[in-house]
N, C-alpha and C positions, 0 to 999 in steps of 0.2 A: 338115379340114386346119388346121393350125396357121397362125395371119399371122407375118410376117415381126418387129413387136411385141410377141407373145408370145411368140416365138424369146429376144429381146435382153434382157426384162423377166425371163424365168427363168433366165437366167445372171448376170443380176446379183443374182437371190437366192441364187442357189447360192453365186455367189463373192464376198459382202457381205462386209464385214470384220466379226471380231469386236466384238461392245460388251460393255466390263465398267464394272461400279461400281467406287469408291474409298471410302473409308472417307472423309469430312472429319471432321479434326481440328480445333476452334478454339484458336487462337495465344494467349492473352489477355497483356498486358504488363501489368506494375504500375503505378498511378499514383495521383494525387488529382486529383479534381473540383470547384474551388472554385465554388461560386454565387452571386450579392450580387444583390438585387431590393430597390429601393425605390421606394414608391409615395405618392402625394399628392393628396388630394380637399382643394377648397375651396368649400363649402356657402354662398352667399348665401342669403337668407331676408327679405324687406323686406315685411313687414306693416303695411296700414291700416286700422282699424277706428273705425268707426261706430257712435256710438248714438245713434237718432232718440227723440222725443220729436212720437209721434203725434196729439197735439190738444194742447189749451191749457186752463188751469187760471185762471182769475181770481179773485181770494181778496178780497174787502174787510171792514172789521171795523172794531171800536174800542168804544166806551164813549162814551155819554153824545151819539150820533149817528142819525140817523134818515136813511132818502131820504127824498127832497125831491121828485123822482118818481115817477110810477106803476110802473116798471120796477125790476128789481131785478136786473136783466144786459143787458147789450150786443144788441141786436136788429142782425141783417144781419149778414152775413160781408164779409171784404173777401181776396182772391186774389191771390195774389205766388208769381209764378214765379223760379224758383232751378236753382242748379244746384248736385249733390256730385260731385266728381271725373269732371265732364264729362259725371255724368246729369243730365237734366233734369226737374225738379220743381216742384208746386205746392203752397204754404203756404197753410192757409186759417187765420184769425185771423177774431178779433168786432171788427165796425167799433167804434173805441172814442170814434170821437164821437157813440154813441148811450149810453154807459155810463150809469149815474144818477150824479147827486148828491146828497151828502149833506149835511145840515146840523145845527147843533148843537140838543140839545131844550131844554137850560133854560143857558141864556146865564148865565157867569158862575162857573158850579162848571167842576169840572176835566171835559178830555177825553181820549179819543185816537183817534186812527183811521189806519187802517192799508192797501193797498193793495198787490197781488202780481200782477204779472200774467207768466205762462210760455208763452212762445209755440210753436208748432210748428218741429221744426227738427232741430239737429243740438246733441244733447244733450253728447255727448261725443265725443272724436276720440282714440285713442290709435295710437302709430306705433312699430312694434316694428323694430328693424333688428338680424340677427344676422348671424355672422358663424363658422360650424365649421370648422377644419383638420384632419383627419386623414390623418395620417403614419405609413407599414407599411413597416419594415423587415427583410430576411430574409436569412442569410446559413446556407448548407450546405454541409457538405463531404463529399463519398464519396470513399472508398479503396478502391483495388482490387489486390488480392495474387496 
């Protein structure tokens, strides 16, 4: 036996209303599209660079000069702490109050003598600061008929 549900459910399929489709048309109007885009990057760039000089060079010389002592370079180191751009650092150098002395061989003719000394450290320091603008401007236009 049928429920009272199934009764009410098949008479509404029976007396559904019709469904139809329609065709859609698109309407389109005519017109212009104008578009205007401008854009702007500004590129900092602040470079420091460094160039260390890792030991030390003592250069002496000349003409008509001898040591005077037994050594012929700086004996001992001496240690100096530092800092580059807030690193900290240790310089080591030849204690130079042990260096030798020199003195003349025959008193009286010509001399010369000569002395260099390069220490450890910060040989050169170059500081680069740039500065790029780039600027993108774009304009379009579409029509529509």
């Amino acid at each position: 036996m049928k429920s009272k549900w199934t009764k009410i459910a098949l008479l509404f399929i029976i007396f559904a209303p019709q469904v139809r489709a329609e065709k859609i048309v698109p309407n389109f109007q005519q017109g212009v599209l104008n578009n205007h885009t401008e854009t702007k990057s500004v590129i900092n760039r602040d470079l420091t660079i460094y160039e260390f000089r890792t030991g030390y060079s003592l250069t002496v010389g000349g003409v008509n000069v001898k040591p005077s002592t037994t050594n012929i370079a700086p004996s001992g180191f001496v240690k100096t702490p530092g800092t580059v751009s807030g690193v900290a650092t240790t310089y080591v150098m030849p204690d130079l109050s042990t260096k030798p002395q020199y003195s003349i061989v025959s008193e009286g003719a010509s001399f010369s003598y000569y002395e260099t000394l390069e220490t450890p450290g910060i040989k050169s320091m170059t500081k680069i600061i740039e500065e790029q603008t780039i600027e993108s401007i774009s304009d379009s236009t579409s029509t529509f008929q």
